[in-house]
C-alpha positions as CSV (number, residue, x, y, z in Angstrom):
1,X,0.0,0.0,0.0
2,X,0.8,3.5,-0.9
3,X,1.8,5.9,1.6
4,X,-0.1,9.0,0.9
5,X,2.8,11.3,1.3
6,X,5.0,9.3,-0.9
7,X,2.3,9.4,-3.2
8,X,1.8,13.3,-2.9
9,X,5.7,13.5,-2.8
10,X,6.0,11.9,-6.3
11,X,2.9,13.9,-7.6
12,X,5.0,17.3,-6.8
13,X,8.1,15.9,-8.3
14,X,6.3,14.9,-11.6
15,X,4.0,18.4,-12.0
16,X,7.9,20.0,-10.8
17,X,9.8,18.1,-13.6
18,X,7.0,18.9,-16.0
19,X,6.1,22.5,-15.8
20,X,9.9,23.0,-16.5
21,X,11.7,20.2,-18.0
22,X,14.9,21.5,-18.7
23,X,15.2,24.3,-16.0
24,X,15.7,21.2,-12.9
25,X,18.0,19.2,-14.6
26,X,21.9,19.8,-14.9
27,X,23.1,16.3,-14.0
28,X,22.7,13.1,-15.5
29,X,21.1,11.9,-12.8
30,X,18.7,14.7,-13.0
31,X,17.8,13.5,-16.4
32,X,17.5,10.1,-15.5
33,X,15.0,11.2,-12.7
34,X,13.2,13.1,-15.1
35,X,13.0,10.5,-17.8
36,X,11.5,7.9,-15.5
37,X,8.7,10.7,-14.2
38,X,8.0,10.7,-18.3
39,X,8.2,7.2,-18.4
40,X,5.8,6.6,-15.3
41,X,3.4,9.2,-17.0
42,X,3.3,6.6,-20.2
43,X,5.5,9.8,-21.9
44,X,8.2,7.4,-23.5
45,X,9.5,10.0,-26.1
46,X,10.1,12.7,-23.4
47,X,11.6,9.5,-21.4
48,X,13.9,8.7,-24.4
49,X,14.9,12.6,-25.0
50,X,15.8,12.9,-21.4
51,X,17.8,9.5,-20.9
52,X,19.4,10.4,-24.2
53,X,20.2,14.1,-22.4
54,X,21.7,12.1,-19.7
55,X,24.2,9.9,-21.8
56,X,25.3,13.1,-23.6
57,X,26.5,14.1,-19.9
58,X,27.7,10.7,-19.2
59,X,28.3,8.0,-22.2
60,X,29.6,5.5,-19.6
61,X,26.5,5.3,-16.9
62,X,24.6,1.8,-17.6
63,X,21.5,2.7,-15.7
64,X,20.8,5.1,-18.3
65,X,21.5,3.2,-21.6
66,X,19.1,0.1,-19.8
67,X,16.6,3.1,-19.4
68,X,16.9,4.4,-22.5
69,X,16.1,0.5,-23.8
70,X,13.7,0.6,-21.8
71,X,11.5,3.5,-23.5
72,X,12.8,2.4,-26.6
73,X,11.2,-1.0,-26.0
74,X,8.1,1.0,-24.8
75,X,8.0,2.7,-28.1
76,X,8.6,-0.9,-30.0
77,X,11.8,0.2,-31.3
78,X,12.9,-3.4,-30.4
79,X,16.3,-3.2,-32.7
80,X,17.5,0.1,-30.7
81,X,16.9,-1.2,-27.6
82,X,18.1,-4.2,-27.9
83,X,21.4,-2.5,-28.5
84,X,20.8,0.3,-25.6
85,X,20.6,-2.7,-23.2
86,X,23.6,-4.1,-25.0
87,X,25.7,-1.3,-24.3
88,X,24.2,-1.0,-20.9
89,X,25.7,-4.4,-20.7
90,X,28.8,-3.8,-21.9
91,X,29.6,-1.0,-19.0
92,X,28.5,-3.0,-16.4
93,X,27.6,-6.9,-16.8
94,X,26.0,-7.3,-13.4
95,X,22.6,-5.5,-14.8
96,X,20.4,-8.0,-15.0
97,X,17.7,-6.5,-15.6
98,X,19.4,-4.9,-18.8
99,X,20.1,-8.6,-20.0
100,X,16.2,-9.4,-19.8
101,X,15.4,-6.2,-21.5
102,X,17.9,-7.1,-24.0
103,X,16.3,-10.8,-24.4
104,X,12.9,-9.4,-24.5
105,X,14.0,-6.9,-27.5
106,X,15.2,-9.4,-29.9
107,X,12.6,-11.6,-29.2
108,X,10.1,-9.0,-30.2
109,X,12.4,-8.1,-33.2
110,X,12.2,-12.1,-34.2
111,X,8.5,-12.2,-33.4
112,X,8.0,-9.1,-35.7
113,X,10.2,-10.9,-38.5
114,X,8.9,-14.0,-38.8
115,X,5.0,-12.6,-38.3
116,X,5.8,-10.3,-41.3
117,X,7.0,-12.9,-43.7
118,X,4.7,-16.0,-42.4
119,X,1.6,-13.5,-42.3
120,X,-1.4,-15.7,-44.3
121,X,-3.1,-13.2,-46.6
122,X,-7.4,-14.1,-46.5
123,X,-8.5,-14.2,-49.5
124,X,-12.0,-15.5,-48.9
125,X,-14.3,-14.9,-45.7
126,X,-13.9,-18.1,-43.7
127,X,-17.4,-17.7,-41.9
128,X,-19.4,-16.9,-45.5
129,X,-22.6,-18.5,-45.2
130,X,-22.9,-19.3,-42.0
131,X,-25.5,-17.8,-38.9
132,X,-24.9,-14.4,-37.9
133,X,-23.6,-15.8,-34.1
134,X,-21.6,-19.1,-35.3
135,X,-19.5,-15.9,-37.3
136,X,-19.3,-14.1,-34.2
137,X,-18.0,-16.9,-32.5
138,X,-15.6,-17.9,-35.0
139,X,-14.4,-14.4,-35.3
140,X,-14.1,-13.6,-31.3
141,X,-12.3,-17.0,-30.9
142,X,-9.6,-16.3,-33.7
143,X,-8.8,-12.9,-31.8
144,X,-8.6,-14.5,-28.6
145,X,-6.0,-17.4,-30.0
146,X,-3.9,-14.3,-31.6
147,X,-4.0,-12.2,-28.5
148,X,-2.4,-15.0,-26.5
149,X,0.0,-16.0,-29.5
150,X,-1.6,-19.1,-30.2
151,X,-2.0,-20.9,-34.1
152,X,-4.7,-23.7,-34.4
C-alpha cells in the first residue's frame, strides 16, 4: 500500500519536472530522474529525450543506456533497444535487468520478423454462409487465439 505522502511526494516531483523540464535538470542523474517521471506518466518520447540528455553528460552510466532500452522497447523500437541494453551491458555486466530487456527486445524483433514474412493473406471470408452468431464466434475466438500468441 501507498503511503499517501510518498504518493503526494511523487505527484509534486512529476507536475515539478513537467512545468519546466529543462530548468531542474543539470546532471545526468537529473535526467535520469526526469525521464522515468515521463516514463511513469506513459511519456516514452520525453523518457527517451531525457535518458538520451543524460548519456550526452555521461556516455559511460549503464543505468541510463538500460533506461533508455527501456523507453525504446516501450515505443517498440525493439532493434534500438536491444542495442541500448547491450551497451548497458557492456559498461556494467551485473545488470540484470538490462540482459532481460535485452532478451525481450530481440525476441520482439524475431517475433516481428517472422509474423511479417509467415503473415497468411485471407483471400476469402472463412465464416461466408454461416448464422450471424456461429460468425461471431468464429471471429471472437480467432482474436482471442492471436492475442495469446496461439496458431490452431
Amino acid at each position: 500500500m501507498r503511503r499517501p505522502c510518498t504518493a503526494a511526494g511523487g505527484l509534486l516531483l512529476a507536475v515539478l519536472l513537467l512545468a519546466c523540464p529543462g530548468a531542474a535538470a543539470e546532471t545526468a542523474q537529473d535526467y535520469f530522474d526526469q525521464g522515468v517521471v515521463f516514463s511513469t506518466l506513459g511519456q516514452h518520447e520525453q523518457a527517451l529525450a531525457a535518458y538520451e540528455r543524460g548519456i550526452a553528460i555521461e556516455p559511460e552510466n549503464a543505468l541510463l543506456w538500460g533506461a533508455k532500452g527501456q523507453a525504446l522497447l516501450s515505443l517498440e523500437r525493439h532493434r534500438e533497444a536491444a542495442a541500448a541494453y547491450n551497451r548497458s551491458l557492456q559498461l556494467d555486466p551485473s545488470q540484470e535487468y538490462a540482459r532481460e530487456g535485452e532478451r525481450a527486445a530481440l525476441a520482439a524483433l524475431e517475433n516481428a520478423t517472422v509474423a511479417s514474412t509467415t503473415a497468411p493473406v485471407a483471400t476469402t471470408t472463412p465464416t461466408a454462409g454461416l448464422p450471424w452468431w456461429v460468425a461471431v464466434m468464429t471471429i471472437a475466438g480467432a482474436a482471442g487465439l492471436a492475442v495469446r500468441g496461439r496458431r490452431r
